[in-house]
C-alpha positions, 0 to 999 in steps of 0.5 A: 485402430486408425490414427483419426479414430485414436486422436478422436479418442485421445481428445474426447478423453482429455475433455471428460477429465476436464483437460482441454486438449489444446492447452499446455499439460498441467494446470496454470498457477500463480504465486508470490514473486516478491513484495511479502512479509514486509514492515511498513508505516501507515500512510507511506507505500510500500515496496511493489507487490509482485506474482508471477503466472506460469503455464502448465509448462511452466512458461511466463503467461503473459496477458493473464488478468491480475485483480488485487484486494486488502482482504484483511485490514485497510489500505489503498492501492495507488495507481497512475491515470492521465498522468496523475496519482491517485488512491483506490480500493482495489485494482486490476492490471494484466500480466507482462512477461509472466508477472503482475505488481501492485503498490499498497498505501497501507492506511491502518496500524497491524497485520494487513493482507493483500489477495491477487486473484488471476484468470486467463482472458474469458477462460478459467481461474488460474489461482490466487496468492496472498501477502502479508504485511506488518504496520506498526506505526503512522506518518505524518509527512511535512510537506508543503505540495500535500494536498490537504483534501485528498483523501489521505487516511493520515496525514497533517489534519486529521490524523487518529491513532490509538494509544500507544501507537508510535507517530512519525513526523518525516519531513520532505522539503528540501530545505530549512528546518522544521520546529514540531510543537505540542500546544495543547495536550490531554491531562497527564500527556506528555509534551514534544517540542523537537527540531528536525533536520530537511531530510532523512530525519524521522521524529517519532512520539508515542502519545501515551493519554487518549484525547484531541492533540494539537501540534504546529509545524513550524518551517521556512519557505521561499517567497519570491527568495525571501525566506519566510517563517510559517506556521501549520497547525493540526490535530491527532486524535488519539483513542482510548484502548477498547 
């Protein structure tokens, strides 16, 4: 048999057994590099979800397309457009150097999974890999720049836990101190009056009825250098177990 008649050969058997002759041996995967079994707050991100695409020869495939899902709980992705954050659904990026990551907002209290899907460009599925993820408390985060129409799950208005959920008020202004009261609490709540300290202090309450609380935030800001004592006040609805 001549070379041409063994190489036709060759090639129209890879073809039949579904390997494409032009590609490296093997098939192509993806799999977690780092970012799983991870603990978190609601509310606050997390660290960096991050897959790495191989080739059949186990080389980096750069250029692989990466779509990210929360296929399991709630949560938001974090992505940066014309300069500015912002919070969407589900995402899509490219490999760079065999990897692909993705930063998770989580938005609700126990097991949330993340599922990254890849395909190489107009070509076949690669594979997909899975994150899991433990919330186990919500944040509540003091600070003056938060946008309060942004469409944050938690924060300062708004915020619904169940009972028995821990809440974590963190401040994040880098002075002056922070007052947290309760000034309207269920029947048979208990109370919070606490002081916090600017940063690296984290206050956590655990409400223990279900109903509307109302707490003040009460802080020192700078007013043309004349410190000025406000006062912010908002509401956690906290629900019944069901």
């Amino acid at each position: 048999m001549s070379k041409k008649a063994l190489l036709t050969l060759l090639v129209t058997t890879l073809i039949a057994c579904g390997q494409d002759p032009f590609e490296p041996y093997g098939s192509p995967t993806l799999s977690v590099a780092s970012g799983d079994d991870q603990s978190g707050v609601a509310g606050l991100p997390l660290e960096p979800f991050t897959v790495m695409a191989m080739d059949g020869e186990g080389n980096a495939m750069d250029g692989a397309e990466v779509a990210w899902f929360v296929t399991t709980g709630e949560g938001l992705f974090g992505v940066s457009a014309g300069g500015e954050a912002r919070l969407v659904s589900s995402i899509a990026n490219v490999t760079d150097q065999g990897t692909a990551k993705a930063v998770l907002l989580p938005t609700s209290v126990g097991t949330v999974e993340v599922t990254a899907y890849a395909s190489q460009p107009h070509r076949a599925q690669i594979g997909s890999a899975s994150f899991t993820v433990h919330i186990d408390a919500v944040a509540i985060t003091l600070d003056e720049s938060i946008d309060w129409e942004a469409p944050w799950p938690v924060g300062p208005q708004g915020a619904a836990v169940d009972v028995g959920t821990p809440v974590q008020w963190r401040p994040v202004l880098p002075c002056c101190g922070h007052h947290l009261l309760a000034i309207g609490v269920p029947a048979g709540g208990t109370p919070f009056d606490t002081m916090l300290v600017p940063t690296d202090s984290v206050f956590e309450f655990v409400p223990d009825v279900p109903g509307t609380w109302t707490w003040v935030w009460e802080h020192e800001i700078d007013d043309w250098w004349i410190p000025e004592t406000v006062a912010d006040t908002a509401t956690l609805v906290v629900r019944a177990p069901t």
